[in-house]
N, C-alpha and C positions, 0 to 999 in steps of 0.2 A: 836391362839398361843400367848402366853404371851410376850412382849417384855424385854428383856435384859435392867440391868440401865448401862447409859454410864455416866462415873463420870467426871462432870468438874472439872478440875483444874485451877485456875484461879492464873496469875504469874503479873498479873500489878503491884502489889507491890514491887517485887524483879525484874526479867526480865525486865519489861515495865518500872522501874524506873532505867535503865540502858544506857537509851535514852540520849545521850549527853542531860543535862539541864531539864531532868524529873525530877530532883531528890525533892523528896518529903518531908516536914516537917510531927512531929509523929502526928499531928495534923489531916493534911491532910491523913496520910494511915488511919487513924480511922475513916475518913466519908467515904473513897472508901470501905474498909470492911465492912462497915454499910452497903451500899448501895448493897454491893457484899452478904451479907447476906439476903438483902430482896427480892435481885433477887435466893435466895437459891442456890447458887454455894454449890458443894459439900466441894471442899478443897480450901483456900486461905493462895498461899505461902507471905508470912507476910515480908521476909527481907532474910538477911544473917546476923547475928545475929552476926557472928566474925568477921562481916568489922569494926565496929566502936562502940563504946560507942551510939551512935546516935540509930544505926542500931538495936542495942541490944534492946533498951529504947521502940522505934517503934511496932518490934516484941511480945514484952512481951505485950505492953497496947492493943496491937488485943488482945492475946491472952487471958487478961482478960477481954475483952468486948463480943466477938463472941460467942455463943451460938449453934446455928445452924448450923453451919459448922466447918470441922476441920481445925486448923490451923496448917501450916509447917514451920519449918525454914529449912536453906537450909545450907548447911554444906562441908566443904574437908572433902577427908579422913583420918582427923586428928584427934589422943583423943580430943585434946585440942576446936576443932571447934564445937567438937560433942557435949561438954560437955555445951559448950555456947549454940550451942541452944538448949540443953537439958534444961537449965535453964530459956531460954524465954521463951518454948511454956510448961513449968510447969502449968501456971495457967489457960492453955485454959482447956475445959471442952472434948474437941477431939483436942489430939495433933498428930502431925507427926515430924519424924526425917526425911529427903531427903539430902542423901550423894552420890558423885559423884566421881566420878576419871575418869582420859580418856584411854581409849583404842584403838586408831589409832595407826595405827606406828608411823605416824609422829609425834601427839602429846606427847606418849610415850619417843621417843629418843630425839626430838627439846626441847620440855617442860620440861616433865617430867623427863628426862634424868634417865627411870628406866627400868629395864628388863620386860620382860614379864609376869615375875614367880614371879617378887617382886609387879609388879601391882595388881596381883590377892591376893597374901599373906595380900597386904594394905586396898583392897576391903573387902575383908572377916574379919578381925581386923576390921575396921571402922564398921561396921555392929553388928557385934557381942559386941562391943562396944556401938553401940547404943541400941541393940535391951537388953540391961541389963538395959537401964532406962526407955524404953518406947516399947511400942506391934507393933506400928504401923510405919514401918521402908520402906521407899523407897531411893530404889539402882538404881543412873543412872548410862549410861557406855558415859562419855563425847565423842561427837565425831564419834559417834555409825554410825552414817551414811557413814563413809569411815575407821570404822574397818575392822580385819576379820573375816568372819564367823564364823571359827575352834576358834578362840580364844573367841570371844564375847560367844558362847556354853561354854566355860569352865569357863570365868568366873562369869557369871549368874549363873550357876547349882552350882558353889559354894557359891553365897553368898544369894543363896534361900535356902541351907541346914543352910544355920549361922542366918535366918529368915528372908530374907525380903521379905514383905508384897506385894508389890509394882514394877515394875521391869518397867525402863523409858529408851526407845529408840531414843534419841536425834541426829535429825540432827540438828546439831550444825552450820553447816556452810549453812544448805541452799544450800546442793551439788543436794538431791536426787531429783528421779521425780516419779511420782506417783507406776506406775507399779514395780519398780524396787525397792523401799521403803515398798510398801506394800506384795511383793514377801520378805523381808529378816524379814519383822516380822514373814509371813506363816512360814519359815523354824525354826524363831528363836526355834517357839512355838510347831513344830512339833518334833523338832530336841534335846531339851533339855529334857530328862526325868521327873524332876519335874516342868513342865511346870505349870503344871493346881493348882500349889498350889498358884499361884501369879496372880496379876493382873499386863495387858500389857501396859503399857502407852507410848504416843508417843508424843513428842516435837519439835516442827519442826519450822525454821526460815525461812524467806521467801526470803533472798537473791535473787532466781530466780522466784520470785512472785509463788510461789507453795509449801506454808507452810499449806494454808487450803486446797487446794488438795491432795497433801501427807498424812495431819492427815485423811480426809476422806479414802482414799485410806485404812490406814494402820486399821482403826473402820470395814471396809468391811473384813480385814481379820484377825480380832480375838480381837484389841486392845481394851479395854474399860474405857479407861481412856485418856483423853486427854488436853494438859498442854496449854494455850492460856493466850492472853491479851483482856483488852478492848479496842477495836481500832485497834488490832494490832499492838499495842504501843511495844517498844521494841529495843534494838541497832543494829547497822546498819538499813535494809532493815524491821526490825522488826521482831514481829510472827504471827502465825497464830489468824486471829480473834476470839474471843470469839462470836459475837455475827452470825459470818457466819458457825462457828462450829454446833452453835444450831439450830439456821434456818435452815442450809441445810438436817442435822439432822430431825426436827420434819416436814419438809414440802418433803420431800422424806420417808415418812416410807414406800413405797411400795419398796425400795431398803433398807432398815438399819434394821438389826434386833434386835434394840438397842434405846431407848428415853432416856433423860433427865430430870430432876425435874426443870431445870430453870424454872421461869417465868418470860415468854418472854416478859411482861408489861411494865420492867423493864429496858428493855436493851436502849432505848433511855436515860432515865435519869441516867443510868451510863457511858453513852456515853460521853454525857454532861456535868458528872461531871470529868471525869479525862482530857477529853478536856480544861475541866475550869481550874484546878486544878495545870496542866502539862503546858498547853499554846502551848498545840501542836494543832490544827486547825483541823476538820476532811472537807477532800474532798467533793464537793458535791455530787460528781457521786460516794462517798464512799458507797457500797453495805448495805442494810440494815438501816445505821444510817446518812445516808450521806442526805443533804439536797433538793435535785435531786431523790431520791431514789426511791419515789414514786409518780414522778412529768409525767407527759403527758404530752407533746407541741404538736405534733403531731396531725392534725384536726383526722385523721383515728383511732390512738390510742384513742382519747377521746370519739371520740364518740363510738367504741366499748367498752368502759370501762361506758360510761353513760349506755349503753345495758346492759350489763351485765359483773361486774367485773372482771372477770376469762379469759375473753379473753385476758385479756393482765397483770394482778396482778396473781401472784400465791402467796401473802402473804395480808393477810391485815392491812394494815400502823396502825390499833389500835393494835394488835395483839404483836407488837415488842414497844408500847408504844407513836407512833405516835399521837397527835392531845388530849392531855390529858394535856397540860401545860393548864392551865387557871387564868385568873386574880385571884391571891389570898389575896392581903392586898393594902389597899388605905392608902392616910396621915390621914386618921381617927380613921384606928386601931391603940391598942392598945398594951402595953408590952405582957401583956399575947397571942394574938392572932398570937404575932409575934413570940414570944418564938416558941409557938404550931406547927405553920409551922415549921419553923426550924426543929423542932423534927421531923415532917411529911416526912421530906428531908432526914434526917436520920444526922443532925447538931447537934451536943450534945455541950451546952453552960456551960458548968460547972460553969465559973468564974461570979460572978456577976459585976463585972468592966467588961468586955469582950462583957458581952451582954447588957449592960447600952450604951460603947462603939458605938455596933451594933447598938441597936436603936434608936440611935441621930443618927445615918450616914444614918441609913434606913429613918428617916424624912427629913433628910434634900435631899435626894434621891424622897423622894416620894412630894416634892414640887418644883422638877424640873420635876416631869418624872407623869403622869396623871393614866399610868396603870404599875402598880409592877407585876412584873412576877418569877416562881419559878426560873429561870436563872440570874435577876437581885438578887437573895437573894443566891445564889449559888455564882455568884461576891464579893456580899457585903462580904460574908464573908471568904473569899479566901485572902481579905484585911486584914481580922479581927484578924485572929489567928497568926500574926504573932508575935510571943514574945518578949515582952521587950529587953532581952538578944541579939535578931538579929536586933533591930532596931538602929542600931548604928547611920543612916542619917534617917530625918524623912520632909516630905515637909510640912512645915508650914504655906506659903503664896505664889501666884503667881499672876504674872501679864505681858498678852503679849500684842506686839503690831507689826501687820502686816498690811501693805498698803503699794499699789500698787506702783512701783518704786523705793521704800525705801527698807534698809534690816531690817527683822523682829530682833524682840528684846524679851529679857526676861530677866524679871527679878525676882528673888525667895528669897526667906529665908527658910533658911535652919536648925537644926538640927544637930549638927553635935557630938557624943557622950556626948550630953547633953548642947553644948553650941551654940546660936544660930550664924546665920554665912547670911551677903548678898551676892547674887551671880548676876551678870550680867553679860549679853554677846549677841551677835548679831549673825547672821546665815541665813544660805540657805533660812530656812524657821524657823515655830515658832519650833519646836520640835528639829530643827539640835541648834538654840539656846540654847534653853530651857536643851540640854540635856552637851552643851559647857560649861554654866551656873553651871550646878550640876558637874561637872568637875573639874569647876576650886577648888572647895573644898573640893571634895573626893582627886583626885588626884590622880586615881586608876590607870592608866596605864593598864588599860583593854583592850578589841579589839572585837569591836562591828559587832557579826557575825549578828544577824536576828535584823529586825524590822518589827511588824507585828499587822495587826489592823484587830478585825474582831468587825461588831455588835454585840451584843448579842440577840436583841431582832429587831421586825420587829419596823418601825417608824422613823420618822426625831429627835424623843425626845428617840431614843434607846442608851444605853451606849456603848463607844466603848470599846471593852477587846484589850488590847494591849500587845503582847507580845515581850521582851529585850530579846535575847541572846548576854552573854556578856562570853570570853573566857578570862582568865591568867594565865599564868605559867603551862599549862596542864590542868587546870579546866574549867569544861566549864559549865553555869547556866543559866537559864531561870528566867526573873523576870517578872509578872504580876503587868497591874492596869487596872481599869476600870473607868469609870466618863462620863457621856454627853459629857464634854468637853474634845477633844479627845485629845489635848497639857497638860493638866491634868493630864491625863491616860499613857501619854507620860511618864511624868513626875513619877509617882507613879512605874510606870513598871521599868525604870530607875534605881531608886532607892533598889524597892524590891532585884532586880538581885545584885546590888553593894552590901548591907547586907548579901545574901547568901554568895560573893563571899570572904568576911570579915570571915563569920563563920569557912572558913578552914578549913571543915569537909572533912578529905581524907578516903574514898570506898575504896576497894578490890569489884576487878569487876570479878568476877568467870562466864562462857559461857557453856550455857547449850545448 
């Protein structure tokens, strides 16, 4: 018996960069797509295209890079929204239009402040609006998870007659649970008469930790499409994993009547990268990509796993891309070799300043550090791409000094939109200096929610990735750095977060 394709939808882009301080440069969504490509994800939603000028720019440069997969933007049920991302995802090669409106009562009357009859009129226009510039048209009902039945029936069955493609059952809030989620898609599907002309998709957030149970649940009764992140990256509580959607998927086929085209080779180094990318940290006891995942302590586990794997693995750690990083470039290589990688990672260097840039930072990286790894070049350039235009503070020079009894000190020069600037100052430790220091010249009046240091690589010569979350005035951003030395890296994260928070790029954050 043939199996069924179950289409991934992958949302890290829009969704996952909705993560207080994910928020992504157009830079950075073009290596996740890249990488989201070569793991062949079906469809990648690219942005919201009518939040910002930004958002637009992002959108559209997937849209002319991706190949392989269709790109969506994600859209109100507005002319006006539909038409913007009608003109981002023009240049992909497979576009999608994905338009929403909510359908709860509460959201309806609190939000939306619209009648029932005017929700569905908006649905059906928005639709029929898009599906005049494009074929491929998906309709969510926001909220789906605490509508009602009788209405969600009516107006689905209308806006599948006005053409969409596509039909997305979003718990929005992370209310449902399995049984009772996967019982309202059976009826959805039973109950609507043109059912079988659409495909069922389901989107589900994990507030009550049962966003990948739910979407399994709801694939067991008819749904074949399924909306995810990488990481489960995502606001609040997040969503459903991408890389547990597929596993649970391809390692239960004796229950799914349904597989996937990912390849699952892939799913570590896109793990990796939007971890890098984002600066959000994954768990080690994280399922599948988490560093614990396929680890044994256990005398009795190991040695039945030295007998024979399967007593205690039901996946094997190569299989999802485990154990495949290997030393790739020494201080001996070369531009070209370095380039070459890069490209292998799925890093497109256009600029020749940019990657000249790179590889003086990668030398001078590979004369502190013995072995370069595809993580420390996934760092490097996480540095790299940041634009002229956002580098308003830039750390030019540093110098600390910590001993025992004394309070630590630092001292920096600075950058500061183009002029240089000394900073000094003392502190707890070098980093609460170091960070007083870049303060006293910014001046930002900012409010320093996270500090956070992970290694990147095994070793005492591993770079530390440091991750700033810094909050003002309602925005809240994430800045990365990396360096051996970790008051460095202090330093550079610091700063990256101060520039985002300069750029004053204000989202429209739409919940799906």
């Amino acid at each position: 018996m043939s199996k069924e394709h179950l289409i991934i939808f992958d949302t890290t882009l829009r969704d996952g960069e909705q993560s207080p301080g994910a928020s992504m440069t157009k830079e950075e969504k073009l290596r996740i797509a890249r990488q989201l490509e070569r793991m062949r994800v079906d469809v990648i939603e690219a942005g919201f295209p009518a939040a910002s000028n930004g958002d637009f720019e992002a959108v559209r440069a997937v849209a002319e890079v991706i190949k392989e997969s269709t790109v969506a933007g994600l859209c109100r049920a507005f002319d006006k929204d539909i038409a913007r991302a009608l003109d981002a995802v023009k240049p992909a090669k497979s576009g999608r239009i994905h338009t929403f409106i909510a359908t709860s009562p509460i959201h309806m009357e609190k939000k939306l402040r619209m009648a029932p009859e005017d929700v569905i009129i908006a649905a059906t226009n928005a639709v029929r609006f898009a599906r005049n510039g494009i074929a491929d048209v998906e309709f969510s009902c926001e909220d789906a998870g605490r509508s009602e039945i009788d209405f969600l029936c009516r107006i689905i069955e209308a806006v599948i007659k006005e053409g969409a493609t596509t039909i997305n059952i979003p718990d929005t809030v992370g209310y449902n649970v399995p049984e009772q989620y996967a019982e309202r898609i059976r009826q959805l599907r039973e109950r609507i008469p043109n059912s079988d002309k659409v495909v069922w998709s389901v989107h589900c957030h994990n507030d009550l930790g049962l966003a990948v149970a739910n979407s399994l649940a709801a694939v067991m009764a008819g749904a074949r499409q399924v909306e995810c992140t990488i990481n489960g990256l995502g606001e609040r509580a997040g969503n459903a994993a991408l890389e547990e959607i597929v596993m649970a998927v391809q390692t239960r086929q004796d229950v799914f009547l349904c597989n996937t085209r990912i390849d699952t080779t892939q799913i570590v180094a896109a793990s990796k990268m939007v971890s890098g990318i984002t600066g959000f940290p994954v768990q080690p006891n994280k399922a599948i990509v988490g560093a614990n995942a396929f680890a044994h302590e256990s005398g009795i586990h190991q040695d039945g796993v030295l007998k024979h794997r399967e007593t205690y693995e039901i996946m094997r750690a190569e299989d999802v891309g485990w154990n495949t990083n290997k030393l790739v470039l020494g201080k001996h290589s070369g531009r070209t070799a370095f380039k070459a990688r890069l490209k292998d990672l799925g890093i497109s260097v256009d600029s020749e300043q940019v990657l000249n840039s790179a590889f003086a930072r990668f030398k001078e990286l590979a004369d502190k550090k013995h072995e370069i790894f595809d993580e420390d070049l996934h760092a490097l350039m996480s540095d790299e791409v940041v634009t002229p235009d956002d580098e308003h503070f830039k750390l030019l020079s540093s110098m600390f000094h910590s001993e025992t009894g004394e309070s630590p000190q630092a001292r920096l020069t600075l950058s500061a939109g183009g002029t240089e600037r000394k900073a000094e100052s003392s502190g707890s430790g070098p980093v609460d200096a170091t960070f007083k220091a870049i303060e006293s010249v910014a001046v930002s009046g900012s409010e320093l929610l996270l500090y956070s240091v992970n290694a990147i690589t095994t070793g005492t010569d591993a770079q530390g990735e440091v991750t700033v979350r810094l909050a003002k005035d309602g925005r809240i951003v994430n800045g990365q750095g990396a360096d051996t030395d970790i008051v460095v890296a202090s330093a550079k994260a610091y700063i990256n977060a101060l520039n985002k928070l300069r750029s004053g790029t204000e989202k429209l954050n739409p919940q799906l």
